[in-house]
C-alpha positions in Angstrom: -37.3 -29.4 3.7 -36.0 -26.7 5.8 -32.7 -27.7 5.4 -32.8 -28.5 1.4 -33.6 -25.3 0.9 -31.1 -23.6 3.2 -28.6 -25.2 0.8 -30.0 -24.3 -2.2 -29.9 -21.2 -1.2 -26.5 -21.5 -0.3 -25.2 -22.7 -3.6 -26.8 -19.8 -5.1 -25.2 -17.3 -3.0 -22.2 -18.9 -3.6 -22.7 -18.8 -7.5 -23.7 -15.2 -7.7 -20.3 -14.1 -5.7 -18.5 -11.9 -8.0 -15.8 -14.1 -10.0 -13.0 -11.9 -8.1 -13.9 -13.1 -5.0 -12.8 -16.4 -5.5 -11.3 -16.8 -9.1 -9.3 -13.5 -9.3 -6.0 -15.2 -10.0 -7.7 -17.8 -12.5 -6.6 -17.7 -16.3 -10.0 -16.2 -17.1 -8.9 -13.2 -15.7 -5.5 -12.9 -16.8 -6.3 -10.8 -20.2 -8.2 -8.1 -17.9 -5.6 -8.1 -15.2 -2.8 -7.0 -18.2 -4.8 -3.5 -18.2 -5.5 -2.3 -15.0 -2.3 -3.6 -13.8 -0.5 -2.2 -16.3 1.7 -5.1 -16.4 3.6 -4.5 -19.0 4.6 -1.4 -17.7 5.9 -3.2 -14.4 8.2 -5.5 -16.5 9.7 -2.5 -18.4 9.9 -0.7 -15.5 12.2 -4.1 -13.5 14.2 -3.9 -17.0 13.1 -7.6 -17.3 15.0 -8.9 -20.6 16.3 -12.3 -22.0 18.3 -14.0 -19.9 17.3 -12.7 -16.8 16.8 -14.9 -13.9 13.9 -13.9 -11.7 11.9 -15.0 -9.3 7.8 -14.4 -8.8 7.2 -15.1 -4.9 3.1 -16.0 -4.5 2.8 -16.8 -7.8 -0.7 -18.4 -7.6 -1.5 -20.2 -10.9 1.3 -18.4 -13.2 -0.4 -14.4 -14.1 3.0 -12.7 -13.8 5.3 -16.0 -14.4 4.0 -16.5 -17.6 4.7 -13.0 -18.4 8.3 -13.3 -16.9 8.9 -16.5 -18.8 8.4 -14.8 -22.6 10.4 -12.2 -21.1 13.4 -14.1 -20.2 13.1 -16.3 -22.9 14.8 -19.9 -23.0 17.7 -18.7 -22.1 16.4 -17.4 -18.8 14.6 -18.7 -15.8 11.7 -18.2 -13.8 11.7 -19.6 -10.1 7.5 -19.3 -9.4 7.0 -20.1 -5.6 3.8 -21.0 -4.0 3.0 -22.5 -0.3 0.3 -23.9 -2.0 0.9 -27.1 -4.1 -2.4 -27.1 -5.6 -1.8 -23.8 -7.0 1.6 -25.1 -8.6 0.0 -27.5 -10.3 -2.1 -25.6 -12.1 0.6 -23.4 -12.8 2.8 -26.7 -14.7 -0.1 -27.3 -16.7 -0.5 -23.9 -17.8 2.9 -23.7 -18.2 2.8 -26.9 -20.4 -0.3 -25.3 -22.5 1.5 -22.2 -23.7 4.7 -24.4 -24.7 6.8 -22.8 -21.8 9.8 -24.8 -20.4 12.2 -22.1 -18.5 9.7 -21.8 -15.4 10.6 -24.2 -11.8 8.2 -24.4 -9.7 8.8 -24.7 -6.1 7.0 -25.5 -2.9 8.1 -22.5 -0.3 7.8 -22.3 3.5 5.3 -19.6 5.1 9.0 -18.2 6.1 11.3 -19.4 3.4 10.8 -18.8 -0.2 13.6 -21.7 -1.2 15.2 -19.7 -3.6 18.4 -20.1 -5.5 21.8 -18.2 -3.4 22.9 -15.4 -5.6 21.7 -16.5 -8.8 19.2 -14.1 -9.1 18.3 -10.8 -11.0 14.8 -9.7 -10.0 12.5 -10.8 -7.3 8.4 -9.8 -7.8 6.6 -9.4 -5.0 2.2 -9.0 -5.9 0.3 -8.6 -3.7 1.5 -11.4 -1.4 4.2 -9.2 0.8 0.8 -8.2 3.2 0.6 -12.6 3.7 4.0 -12.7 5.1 3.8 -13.1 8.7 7.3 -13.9 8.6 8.4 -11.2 6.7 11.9 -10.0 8.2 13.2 -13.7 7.3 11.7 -13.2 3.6 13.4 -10.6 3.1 16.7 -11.8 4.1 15.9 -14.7 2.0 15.4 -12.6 -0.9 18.2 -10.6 -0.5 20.4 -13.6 -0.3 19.3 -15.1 -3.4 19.3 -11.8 -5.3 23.2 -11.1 -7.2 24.6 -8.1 -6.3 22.5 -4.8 -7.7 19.8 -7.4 -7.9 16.2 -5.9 -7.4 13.3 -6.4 -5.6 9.3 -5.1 -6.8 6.6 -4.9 -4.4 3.1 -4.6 -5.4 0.8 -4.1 -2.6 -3.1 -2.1 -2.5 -4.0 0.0 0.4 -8.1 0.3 1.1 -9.2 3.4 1.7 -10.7 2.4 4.9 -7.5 1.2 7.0 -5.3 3.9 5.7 -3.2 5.7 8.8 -4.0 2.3 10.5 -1.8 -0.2 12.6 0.3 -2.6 10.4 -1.8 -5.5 12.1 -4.6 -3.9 11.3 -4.1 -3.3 7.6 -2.9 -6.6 7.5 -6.3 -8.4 8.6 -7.7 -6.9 5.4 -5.3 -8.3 3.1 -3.9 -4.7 2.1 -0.7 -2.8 3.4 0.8 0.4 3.0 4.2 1.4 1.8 5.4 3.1 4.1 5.7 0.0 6.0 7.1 -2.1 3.4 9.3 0.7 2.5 11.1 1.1 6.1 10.9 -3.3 6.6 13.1 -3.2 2.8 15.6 -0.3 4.4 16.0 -2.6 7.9 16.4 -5.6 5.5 19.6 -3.7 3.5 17.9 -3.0 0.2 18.0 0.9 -1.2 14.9 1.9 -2.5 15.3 3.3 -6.1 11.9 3.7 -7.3 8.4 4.5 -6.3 4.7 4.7 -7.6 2.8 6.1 -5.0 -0.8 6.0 -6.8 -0.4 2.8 -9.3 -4.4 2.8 -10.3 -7.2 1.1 -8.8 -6.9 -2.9 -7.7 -9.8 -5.0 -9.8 -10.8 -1.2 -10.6 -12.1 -0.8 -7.8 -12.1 3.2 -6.4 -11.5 2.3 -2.7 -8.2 0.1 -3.3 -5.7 1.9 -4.4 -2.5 0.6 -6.0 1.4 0.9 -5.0 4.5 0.1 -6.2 8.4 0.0 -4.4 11.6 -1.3 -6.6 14.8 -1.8 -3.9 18.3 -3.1 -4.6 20.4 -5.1 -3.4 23.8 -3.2 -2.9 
């Protein structure tokens, strides 16, 4: 009896969690994520337009590669790269819903994105770069697969309560700052030709605060 109820109890809990806990990337959310991402914004800011052939590194089930793809049109691409199959499944069929045939999908390594050499002209980075253990090598990755003058965006949030802490520590609570990232893209070769400093709140939330870095490729 004891036990029954502990899982009932359980399930509960697990129901009430806030949908962003565990369903933040899910197409429910997209619509909401347009606005306080300012997504839009982001795109025009890259100078995303038809033709283009980008790249959207942690792409979950498709939020941003969906976006890219009516950007780029047919006559572009978009590379979407997850290390998590089931996630690029639901990205196909979402893909599939909305009529869109210019995205690839593929299966990266926790160090190796797989991406095209030189054939690129944007790379997005949100909020994934603070997964990358292997980092250094992503970058290099990246860089490789980016033409030259190709560019890089990384969207990372910083919580309030690691800021002026250790990389390893901001880290182990899925946020970053930039002036990590910012240094790691200088080391890797890139220039860094744009910055947001204060990009809004995450989920609209006051105590994660949003960033943004664009670097090129010389």
């Amino acid at each position: 009896m004891i036990i029954r109820s502990t899982c009932s109890f359980l399930l509960l809990l697990l129901f009430a969690l806030p949908s962003t806990l565990w369903g933040q990337y899910t197409e429910a959310d997209w619509k909401e994520r347009d606005k306080w991402m300012k997504t839009e914004f982001l795109l025009d800011l890259m100078g995303v337009e038809q033709g283009n052939k980008v790249a959207d590194i942690g792409c979950h089930e498709g939020y941003l590669s969906m976006h890219l793809s009516k950007k780029v049109a047919e006559s572009g691409r978009v590379y979407a790269v997850d290390v998590r199959s089931d996630r690029l499944e639901n990205l196909r069929e979402n893909a599939h819903k909305r009529s869109l045939g210019n995205i690839v999908t593929i299966l990266g390594d926790y160090d190796d994105p797989k991406l095209p050499e030189r054939e690129l002209d944007m790379v997005f980075i949100m909020d994934t770069y603070h997964e990358m253990d292997a980092h250094k090598k992503i970058l290099q990755h990246v860089k490789s697969a980016l033409k030259p003058g190709g560019k890089v965006m990384v969207l990372e949030k910083l919580k309030d309560w690691v800021r002026g802490k250790s990389r390893e520590t901001q880290v182990a609570s899925h946020s970053l700052s930039a002036d990590y990232v910012r240094e790691e893209l200088k080391q890797a070769g890139f220039t860094i030709i744009s910055e947001i400093e204060d990009h809004g709140k995450w989920e609209r939330e006051n105590d994660k605060q949003m960033w943004v870095i664009v670097a090129q490729k010389p």
